[in-house]
N, C-alpha and C positions, 0 to 999 in steps of 0.2 A: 504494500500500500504506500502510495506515495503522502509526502509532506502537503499539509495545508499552509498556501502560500498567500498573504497578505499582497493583492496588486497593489493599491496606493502605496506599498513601501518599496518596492520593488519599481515602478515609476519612479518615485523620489528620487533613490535609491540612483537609478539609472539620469534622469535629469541632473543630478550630484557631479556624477562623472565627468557630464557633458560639461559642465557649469568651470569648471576646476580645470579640464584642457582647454576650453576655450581662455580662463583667464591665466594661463599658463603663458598660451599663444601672444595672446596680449602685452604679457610681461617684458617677453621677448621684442614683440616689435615694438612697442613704445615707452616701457617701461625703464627710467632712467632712476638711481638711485640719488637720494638727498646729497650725498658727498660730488657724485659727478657734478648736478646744478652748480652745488657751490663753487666746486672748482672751476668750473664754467663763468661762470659770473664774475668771480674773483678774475680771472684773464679779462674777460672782457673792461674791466672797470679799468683794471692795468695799462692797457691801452689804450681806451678814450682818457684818463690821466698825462699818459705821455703823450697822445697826439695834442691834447690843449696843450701844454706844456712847451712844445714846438712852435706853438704859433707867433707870430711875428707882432701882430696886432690884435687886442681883444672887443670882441664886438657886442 
């Protein structure tokens, strides 16, 4: 005799799955960590600093 098998958790169960490789995928393509931003940011500020810095005349 087979097991009595609850569908609504076994849906769940299976939408779970889906739920969790899809934000996986996600992770992957657009997911950047808080230290990259910063380090990111931080360059960038570095350089608009030096390029005013550079300038000849302030306007």
């Amino acid at each position: 005799m087979s097991e009595v098998v609850n569908l609504n958790r076994v849906r769940k169960a299976k939408n779970r799955v889906k739920k969790r490789a899809q934000a996986g995928e996600n992770a992957v393509k657009f997911g950047r960590t808080k230290v990259d931003r910063e380090v990111d940011e931080a360059r960038a500020k570095k350089a608009r600093d030096a390029l005013r810095q550079h300038r000849l005349d302030d306007e």
